[in-house]
DOLUMVEX-549509 format. One line per 3 residues: for each residue z negated, y, x negated of C-alpha. Coordinates in steps of 0.02 Angstrom, whole numbers, plus 50000, padded with zeros to 5 digits. Layout:
N
Z:Y:X  ...;
END
This chain:
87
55572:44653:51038  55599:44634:51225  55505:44768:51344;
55498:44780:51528  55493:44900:51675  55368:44826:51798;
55300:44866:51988  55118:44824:52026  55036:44814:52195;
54857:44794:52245  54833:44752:52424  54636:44819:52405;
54702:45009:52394  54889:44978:52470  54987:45050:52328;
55109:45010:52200  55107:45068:52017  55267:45067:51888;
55264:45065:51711  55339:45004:51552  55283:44897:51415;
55312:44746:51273  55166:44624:51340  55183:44604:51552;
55019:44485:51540  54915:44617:51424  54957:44749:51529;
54912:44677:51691  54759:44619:51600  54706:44797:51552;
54756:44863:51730  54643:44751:51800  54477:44798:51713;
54379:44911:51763  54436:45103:51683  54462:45276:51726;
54632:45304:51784  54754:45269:51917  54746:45073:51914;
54568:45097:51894  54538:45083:52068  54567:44936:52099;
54542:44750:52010  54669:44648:52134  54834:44717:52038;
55001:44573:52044  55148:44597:51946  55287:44598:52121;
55412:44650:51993  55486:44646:51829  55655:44671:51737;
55662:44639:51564  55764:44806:51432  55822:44790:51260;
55720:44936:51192  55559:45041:51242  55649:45195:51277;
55767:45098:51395  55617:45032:51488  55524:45223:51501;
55701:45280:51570  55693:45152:51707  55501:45186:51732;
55550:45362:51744  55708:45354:51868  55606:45263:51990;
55450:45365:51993  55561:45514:52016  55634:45419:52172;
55443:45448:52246  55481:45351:52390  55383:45182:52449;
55547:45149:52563  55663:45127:52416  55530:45056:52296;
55507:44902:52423  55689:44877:52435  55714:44877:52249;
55565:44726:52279  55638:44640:52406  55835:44654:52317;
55749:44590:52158  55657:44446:52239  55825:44376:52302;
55928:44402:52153  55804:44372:51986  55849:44412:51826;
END
């Protein structure tokens, strides 16, 4: 089973959100409804980036090494390098 390290972004509230999971459609699904929580906040969340790991604990080890970069600077250029090279 194929799981993937994703980057959401909801221009309502101007932030981005990273996680991990095994269905990117679900997930943005359940983001998107209203909830307690983070992603809660807003319904307007888009997948701006994805990249797809062999296992789940390769995809929480990604989730994890960017959220410790906590910087919006680096997190936009991780966007922007992805968006010219896709997987």
């Amino acid at each position: 089973m194929k799981y993937y390290f994703y980057i959401l972004y909801s221009e309502s509230i101007d932030k981005y959100y990273i996680g991990h999971t095994s269905n990117i459609d679900e997930r943005l699904h359940k983001h998107n409804t209203n909830h307690k929580g983070f992603t809660g906040k807003a319904s307007d969340w888009k997948v701006v980036l994805t990249e797809t790991r062999e296992n789940k604990s390769e995809a929480y080890a990604r989730e994890r090494k960017v959220k410790a970069w906590k910087s919006r600077i680096k997190i936009l250029e991780l966007i922007e390098k992805s968006s010219e090279h896709p997987d």
